[in-house]
N, C-alpha and C positions, 0 to 999 in steps of 0.2 A: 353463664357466658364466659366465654374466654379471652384473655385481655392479647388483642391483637399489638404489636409493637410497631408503632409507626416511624418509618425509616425519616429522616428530617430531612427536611423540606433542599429541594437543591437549588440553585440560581441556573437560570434561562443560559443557554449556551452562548446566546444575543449577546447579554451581558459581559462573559468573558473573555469574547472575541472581540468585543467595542471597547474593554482596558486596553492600554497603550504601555507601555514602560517609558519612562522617561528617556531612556538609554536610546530606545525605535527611536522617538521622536526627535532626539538631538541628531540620527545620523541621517535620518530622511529631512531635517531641515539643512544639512551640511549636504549633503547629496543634490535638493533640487535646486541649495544655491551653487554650488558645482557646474551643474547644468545651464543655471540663466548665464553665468558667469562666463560660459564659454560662449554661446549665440552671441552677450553685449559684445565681448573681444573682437569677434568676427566681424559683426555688422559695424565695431569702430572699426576698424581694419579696411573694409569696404568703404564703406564714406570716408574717411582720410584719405584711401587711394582713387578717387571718383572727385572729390574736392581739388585734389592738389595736382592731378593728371587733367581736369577739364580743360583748363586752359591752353593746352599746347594740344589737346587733343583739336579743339574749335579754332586755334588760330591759324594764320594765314601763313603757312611755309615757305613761303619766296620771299619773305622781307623781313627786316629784325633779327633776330637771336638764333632763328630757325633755322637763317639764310645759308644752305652751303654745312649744314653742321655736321660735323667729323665728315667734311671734306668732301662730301655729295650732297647732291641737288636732291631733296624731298617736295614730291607734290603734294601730300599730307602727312598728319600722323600714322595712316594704315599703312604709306607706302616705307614707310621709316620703322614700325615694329614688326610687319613681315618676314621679315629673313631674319630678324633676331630671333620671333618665335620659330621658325622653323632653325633655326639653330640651335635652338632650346631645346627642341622636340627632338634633333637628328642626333644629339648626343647620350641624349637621356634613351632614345632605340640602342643605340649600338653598345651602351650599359648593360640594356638591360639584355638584350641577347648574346652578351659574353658571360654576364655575371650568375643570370638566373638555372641556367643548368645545373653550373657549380656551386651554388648557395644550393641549393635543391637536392641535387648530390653528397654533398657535406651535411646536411640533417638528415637523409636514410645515413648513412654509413655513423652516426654517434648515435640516432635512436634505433638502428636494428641490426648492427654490425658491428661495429669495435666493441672492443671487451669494456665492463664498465668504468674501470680505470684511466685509460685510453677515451674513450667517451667523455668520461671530466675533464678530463687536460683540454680537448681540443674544443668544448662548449665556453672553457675557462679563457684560452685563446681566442675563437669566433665574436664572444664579447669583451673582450678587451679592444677589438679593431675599433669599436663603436666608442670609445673613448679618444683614441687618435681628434688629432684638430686637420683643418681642412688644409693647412700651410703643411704643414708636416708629410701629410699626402702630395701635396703640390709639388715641395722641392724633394720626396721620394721618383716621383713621376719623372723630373728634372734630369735627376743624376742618376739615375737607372735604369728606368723603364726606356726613355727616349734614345740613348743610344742604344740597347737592348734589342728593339724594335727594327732598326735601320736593317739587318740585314733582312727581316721578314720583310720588311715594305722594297728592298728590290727585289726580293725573290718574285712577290706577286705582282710588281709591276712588269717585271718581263717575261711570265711567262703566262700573266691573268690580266693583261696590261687592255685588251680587249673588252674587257667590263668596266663600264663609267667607273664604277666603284675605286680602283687600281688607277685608273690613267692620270693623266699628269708628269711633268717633272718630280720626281721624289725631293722629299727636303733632306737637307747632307745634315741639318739640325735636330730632326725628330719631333720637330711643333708640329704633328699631325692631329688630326681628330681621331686618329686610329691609338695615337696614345694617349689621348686624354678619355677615350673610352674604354681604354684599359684600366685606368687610375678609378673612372667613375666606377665600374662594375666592383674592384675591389672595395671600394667605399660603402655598394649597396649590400655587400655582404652579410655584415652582420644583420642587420632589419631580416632580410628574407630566411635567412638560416635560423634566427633564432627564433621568428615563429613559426615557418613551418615543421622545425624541431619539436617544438611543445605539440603542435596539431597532429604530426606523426606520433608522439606517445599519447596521447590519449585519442588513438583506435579501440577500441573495445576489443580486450585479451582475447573472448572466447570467439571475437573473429577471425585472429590471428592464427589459434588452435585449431578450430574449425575448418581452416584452408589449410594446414601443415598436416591434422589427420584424414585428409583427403587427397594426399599422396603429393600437393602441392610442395614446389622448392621453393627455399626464400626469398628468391626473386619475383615467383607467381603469388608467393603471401603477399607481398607487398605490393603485387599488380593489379591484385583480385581484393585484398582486404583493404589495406592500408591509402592507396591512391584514390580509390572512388569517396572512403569518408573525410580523405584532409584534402577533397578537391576546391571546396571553397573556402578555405581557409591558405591553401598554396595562391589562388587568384588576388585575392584579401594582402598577402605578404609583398607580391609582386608590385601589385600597384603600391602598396607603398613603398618600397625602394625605388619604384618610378617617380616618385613624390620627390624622393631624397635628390633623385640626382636630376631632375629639373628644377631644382632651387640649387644645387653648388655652383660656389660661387669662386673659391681661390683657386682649385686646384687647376680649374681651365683655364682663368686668367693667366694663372701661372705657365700652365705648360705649351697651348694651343697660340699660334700665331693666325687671328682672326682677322678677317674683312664681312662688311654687312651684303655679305651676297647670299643667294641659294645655291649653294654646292651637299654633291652627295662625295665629295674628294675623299678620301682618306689615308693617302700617301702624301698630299701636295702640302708646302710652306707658303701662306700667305692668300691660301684660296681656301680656307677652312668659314667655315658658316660663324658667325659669331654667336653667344649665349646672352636670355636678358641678364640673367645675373651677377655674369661677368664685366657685361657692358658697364651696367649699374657700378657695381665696383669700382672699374677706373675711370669712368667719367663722373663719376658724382663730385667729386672736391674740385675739378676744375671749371665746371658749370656753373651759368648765369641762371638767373631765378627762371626766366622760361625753358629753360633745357635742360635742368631739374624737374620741371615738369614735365617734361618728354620721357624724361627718363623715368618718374615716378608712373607714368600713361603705361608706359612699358610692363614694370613693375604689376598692375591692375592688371594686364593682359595674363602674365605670370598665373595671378593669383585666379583668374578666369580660370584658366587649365587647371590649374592644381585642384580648383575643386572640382571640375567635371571629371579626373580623373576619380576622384574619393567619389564624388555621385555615381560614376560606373563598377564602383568597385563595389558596392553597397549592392545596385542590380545585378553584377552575375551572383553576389553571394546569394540574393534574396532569390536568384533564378536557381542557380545549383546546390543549394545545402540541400540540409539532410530532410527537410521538411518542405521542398521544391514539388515534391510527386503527389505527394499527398493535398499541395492546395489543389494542384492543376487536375485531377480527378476532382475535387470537390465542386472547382466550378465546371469540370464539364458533368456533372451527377446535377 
């Protein structure tokens, strides 16, 4: 008989896929406290703003501390954060519709057209904007933009002066909302440029190639390749600089001369919508403890939007990424 060699014995696949490194396990326990870490944040965040806004939310507006506050008559607290959220809202639009073409436009031109030289310098500049403080913005907006402005705010009130938008007396001052949505758009700059920069280079090459030896130009590469797979991630960028500029807070304070009305003005001094977070700014150190609370109620409303913004941002990504077509055949299959 012949002596057969028996290969030794091997461990069950089980087994070496149930070891762990020590290394896994310290950064997946560093990782899921990351995770609770942020939900507790939140939900303090929320019940502090829910605690500390109840009570001017529930009380009685014609009497007390309420009475007459910053100089009008409030039937409640909805009739009071009303026109500051839509002041919040009507700022953070006209941001994002100056800023978001150009932010948009400056990361194609550094990921698929300046030379790569030229492309560092101006990724090196784009993020250094995000460094800037929000004062520095503020008193830019001040001493430059606002006179700046004046002669385009009478060009279009006299000859576009027919559109709510334009009408009004113009301000000789330049406290419009038309310039502090100039200021905000340059401020959401960096956020949207620098990610949908990164989501423009990682197109996949051979889609790039594939539309250039298909007789495509590089405007049609980028129409046909590049835009349908950074399209949820350009909506993903957006809403967060939407984020950015309904939370600033100095540089409107600063520049904008607000009243608590609903105006769509953007020429006018003194008829501009006010912001919550500018509100918050200058009235908080002069306020009594209930109108603190009003102003914190406020605040909570803020943070209401903020997040339903991130919650709609989450659904078109989850509605148009790259793996969108494939659930939606699955459930109709």
């Amino acid at each position: 008989m012949t002596d057969v060699a028996t290969a030794p014995a091997q461990k069950p696949a089980s087994n070496i896929v149930g070891k762990r490194r020590a290394g896994d396990s310290v950064f997946l326990g560093l990782s899921t406290t990351a995770a609770v870490s942020i939900m507790i944040i939140l939900a303090g965040v929320a019940i502090f703003l829910i605690l500390k806004g109840l009570p001017a939310i529930t009380a009685n507006w014609g009497e007390g501390d309420l009475a007459g506050y910053q100089n009008k008559d409030w039937a409640n607290f909805w009739d009071y954060v009303a026109p500051l959220l839509w002041g919040s809202i009507w700022a953070a639009f006209i941001a994002m519709i100056l800023g978001t073409p150009v932010a948009i436009g400056i990361a194609l031109f550094i990921s698929h057209y300046a030379p790569r030289r030229i492309a560092g310098f101006l990724g090196y500049i784009i993020d250094l904007l995000a460094a800037v403080p929000s004062i520095v913005f503020g008193l830019w907006g001040i001493i430059v933009m606002r006179p700046l402005l004046l002669p385009l705010a009478q060009f279009l009130n006299e000859y576009l002066g027919w559109i709510p938008l334009f009408q009004g007396p113009v301000s000789s001052t330049g406290s419009t909302m038309l310039a502090g949505g100039v200021v905000l758009a340059v401020m959401i700059l960096p956020i949207v440029t620098s990610i949908t920069r990164e989501i423009f280079l990682q197109t996949p090459r051979l889609h790039e190639e594939a539309a250039l030896a298909l007789g495509a130009t590089r405007w049609e590469m980028v129409r046909l390749a590049v835009i349908p797979y950074a399209r949820s991630g350009m909506v993903s960028a957006t809403l967060l600089g939407l984020g950015r500029a309904l939370g600033e807070t100095m540089a409107i304070a600063l520049i904008i001369s607000p009243s608590l009305i609903f105006s769509v003005a953007l020429l006018t001094d003194g008829y501009n919508s006010q912001t919550i977070a500018a509100n918050i700014a200058l009235n908080f150190p002069i306020a009594t403890d209930l109108q603190r609370s009003a102003l914190i109620g406020t605040g909570l409303m803020l943070f209401v939007v903020s997040l339903a913004v991130n919650m709609l941002a989450r659904y078109i990504i989850a509605a148009t990424g790259p793996g969108a077509k494939g659930r939606k055949k699955g459930k109709r299959s």
